[in-house]
N, C-alpha and C positions, 0 to 999 in steps of 0.2 A: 432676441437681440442678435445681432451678426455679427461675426467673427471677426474681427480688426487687426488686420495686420497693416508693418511698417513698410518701406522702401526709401532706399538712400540711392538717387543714381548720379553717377560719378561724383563722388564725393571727391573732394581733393587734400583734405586732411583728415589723416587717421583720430585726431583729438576728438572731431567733431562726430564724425562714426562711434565713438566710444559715449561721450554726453549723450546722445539720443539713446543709446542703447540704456544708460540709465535713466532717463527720462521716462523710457519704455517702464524699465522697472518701477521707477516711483507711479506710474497710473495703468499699472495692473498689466500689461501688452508684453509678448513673450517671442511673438513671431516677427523677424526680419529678413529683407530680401535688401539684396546690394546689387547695383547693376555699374558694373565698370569699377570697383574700387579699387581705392588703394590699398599697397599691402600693411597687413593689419598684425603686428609683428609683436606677440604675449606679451616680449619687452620694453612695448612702444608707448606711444602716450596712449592710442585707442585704448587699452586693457588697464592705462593708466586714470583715464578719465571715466572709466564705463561705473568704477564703484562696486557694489554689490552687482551690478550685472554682467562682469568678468565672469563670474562663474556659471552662468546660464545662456541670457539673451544673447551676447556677443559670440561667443564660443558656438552655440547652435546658429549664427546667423547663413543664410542661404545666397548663395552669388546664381543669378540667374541673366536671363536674358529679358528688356523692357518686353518685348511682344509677351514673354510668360505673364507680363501684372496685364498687361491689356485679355491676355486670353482667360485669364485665371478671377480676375476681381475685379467688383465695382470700386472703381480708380475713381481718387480725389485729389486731386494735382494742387501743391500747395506751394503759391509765386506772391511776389512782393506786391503791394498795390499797385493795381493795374490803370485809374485813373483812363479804363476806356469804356465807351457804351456801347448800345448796341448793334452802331454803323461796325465793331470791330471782334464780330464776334467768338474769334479764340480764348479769347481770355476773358468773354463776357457772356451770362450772365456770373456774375461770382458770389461765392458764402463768403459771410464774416467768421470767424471759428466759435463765437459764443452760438450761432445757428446750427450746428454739424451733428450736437446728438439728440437736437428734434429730427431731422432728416435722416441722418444713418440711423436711428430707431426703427422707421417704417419701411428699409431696406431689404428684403427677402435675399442676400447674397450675402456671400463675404466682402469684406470689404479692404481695400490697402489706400492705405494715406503715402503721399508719395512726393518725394521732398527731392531737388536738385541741387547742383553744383552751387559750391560757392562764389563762383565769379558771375555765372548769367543765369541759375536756376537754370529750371526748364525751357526748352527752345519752344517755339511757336509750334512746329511739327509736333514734337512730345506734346503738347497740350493738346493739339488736336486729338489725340488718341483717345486721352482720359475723359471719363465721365462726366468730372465734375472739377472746380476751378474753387480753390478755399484762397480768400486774401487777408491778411492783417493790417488792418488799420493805421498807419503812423504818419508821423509828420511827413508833410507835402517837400519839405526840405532836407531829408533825408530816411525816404521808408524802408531803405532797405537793412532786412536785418541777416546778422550773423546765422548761417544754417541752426545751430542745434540752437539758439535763442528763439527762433521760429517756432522750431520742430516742440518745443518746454511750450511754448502758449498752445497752441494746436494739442497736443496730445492733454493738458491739463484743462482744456475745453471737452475732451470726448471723456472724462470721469465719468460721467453721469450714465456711461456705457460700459467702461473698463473697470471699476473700481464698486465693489459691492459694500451695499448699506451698511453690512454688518461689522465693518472697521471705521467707520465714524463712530464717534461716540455719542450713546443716546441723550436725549435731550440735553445737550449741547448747549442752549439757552433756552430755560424757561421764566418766560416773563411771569411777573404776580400779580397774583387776582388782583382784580377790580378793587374787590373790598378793603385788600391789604394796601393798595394805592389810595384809596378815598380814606383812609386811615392814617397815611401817611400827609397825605394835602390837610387832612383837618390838626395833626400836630403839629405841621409847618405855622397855620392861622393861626393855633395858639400862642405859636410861639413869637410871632410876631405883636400878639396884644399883650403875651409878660414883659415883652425886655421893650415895651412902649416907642414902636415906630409909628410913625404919623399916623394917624386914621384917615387921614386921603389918599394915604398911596397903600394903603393895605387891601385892597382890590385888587389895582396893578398888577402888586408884590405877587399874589397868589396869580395870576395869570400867569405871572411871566413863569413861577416856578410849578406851575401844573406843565405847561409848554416846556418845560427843562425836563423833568420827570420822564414826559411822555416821549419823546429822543431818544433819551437812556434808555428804558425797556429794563426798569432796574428789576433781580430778581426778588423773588420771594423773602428770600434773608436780608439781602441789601435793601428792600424796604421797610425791613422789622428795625433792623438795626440804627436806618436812618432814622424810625420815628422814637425810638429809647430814645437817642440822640439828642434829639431838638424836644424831647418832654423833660430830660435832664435839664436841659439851658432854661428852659422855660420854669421852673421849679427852681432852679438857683438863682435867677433873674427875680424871681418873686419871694424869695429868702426862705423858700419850702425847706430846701435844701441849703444849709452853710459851707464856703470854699472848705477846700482839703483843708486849709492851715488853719484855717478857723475851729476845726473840728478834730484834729490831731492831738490826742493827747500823752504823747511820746514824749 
């Protein structure tokens, strides 16, 4: 996999310079480059907004020169929707950011994501340079977004590159067996002929709540549980079982 570094060029608030650098942090990315920034003052909001990355990402970040990312790395220039084809093509063809860690996968270089000012992004010129053109999708009535809200989708697109397996947590959700489900749907049936719902709509009934079921993706215990559940109701419904107060002899 290759090497992922950041670039902020001419940022115009140090706030937004410090969010990215935590954004860095929260999806695993350590390397920044700054070209033209502001000053970035320990006291300031940058060091105020960066979080946990005050102590690392920001503090190591690197003020260069734009020809260094052009000479140095496959550059992915990242601009507001560009809403042009391919009569215009600076800023055309372009990735959406959910496509960027099938493609930077198969990359043999290093690679800098590379993000502009907040009043016009990147110029046309600047694009020319870079490799590669990432857009974000947004409404046709106002797509442009805040730099580091940008810079937060983009870099939490490239996990799947930055952020190793071994801090998710394992099976995360596991859905239950077939059998534990078809044991579940057949206590539901039951329980629809103890507590005496129509017998014409008890096909239905089961359709509709096999289709509710199968949505959920309930786990292995949350199907155990449901089917106690509804063998209860169904046993008390048919007088197996007597209410609490019925059976209290306190």
């Amino acid at each position: 996999m290759p090497d992922i570094a950041v670039a902020v060029v001419g940022a115009e608030t140090p706030g937004n310079v410090g969010t990215i650098a935590r954004s860095m942090k929260n999806f695993g990315l350590s390397e920044l480059y700054l070209v033209d920034p502001p000053k970035l003052d320990r006291e300031g909001e940058a060091y105020a907004f960066a979080g946990h990355a005050r102590a690392d990402v920001l503090p190591n970040a690197t003020t260069v020169e734009f020809d260094h990312l052009v000479e140095n790395f496959y550059t992915v220039a990242c601009t507001a929707t560009t809403n042009q084809d391919a009569r215009k093509h600076v800023r055309y063809p372009f990735l959406k950011p959910e496509a960027l860690s099938d493609e930077l996968g198969g990359v043999d270089a290093d690679v800098c994501i590379v993000f502009g000012r907040e009043s016009v992004g990147l110029s046309n010129e600047e694009l020319a340079r870079l490799d590669r053109v990432c857009s974000i999708p947004a409404s046709g009535s106002y797509p442009v977004l805040n730099l580091a809200q940008a810079a937060t989708i983009v870099l939490y697109e490239l996990r799947a590159l930055t952020v190793e397996e071994t801090q998710h947590p394992p099976n995360a959700h596991e859905r239950a067996a077939e059998r534990e489900l078809e044991g579940l749907y057949g206590a539901f049936s039951e329980y629809l002929h103890d507590v005496g719902h129509p017998d014409e709509k008890i096909p239905k009934t089961e359709r509709l709540f096999r289709r509710l079921i199968s949505r959920a993706h309930p786990t292995g215990r949350e199907a155990r549980t449901m089917r106690g559940v509804l063998r209860r109701g169904a046993m008390r419904a048919s007088g197996e079982i007597p209410r609490r107060e019925d059976n209290d002899d306190r």
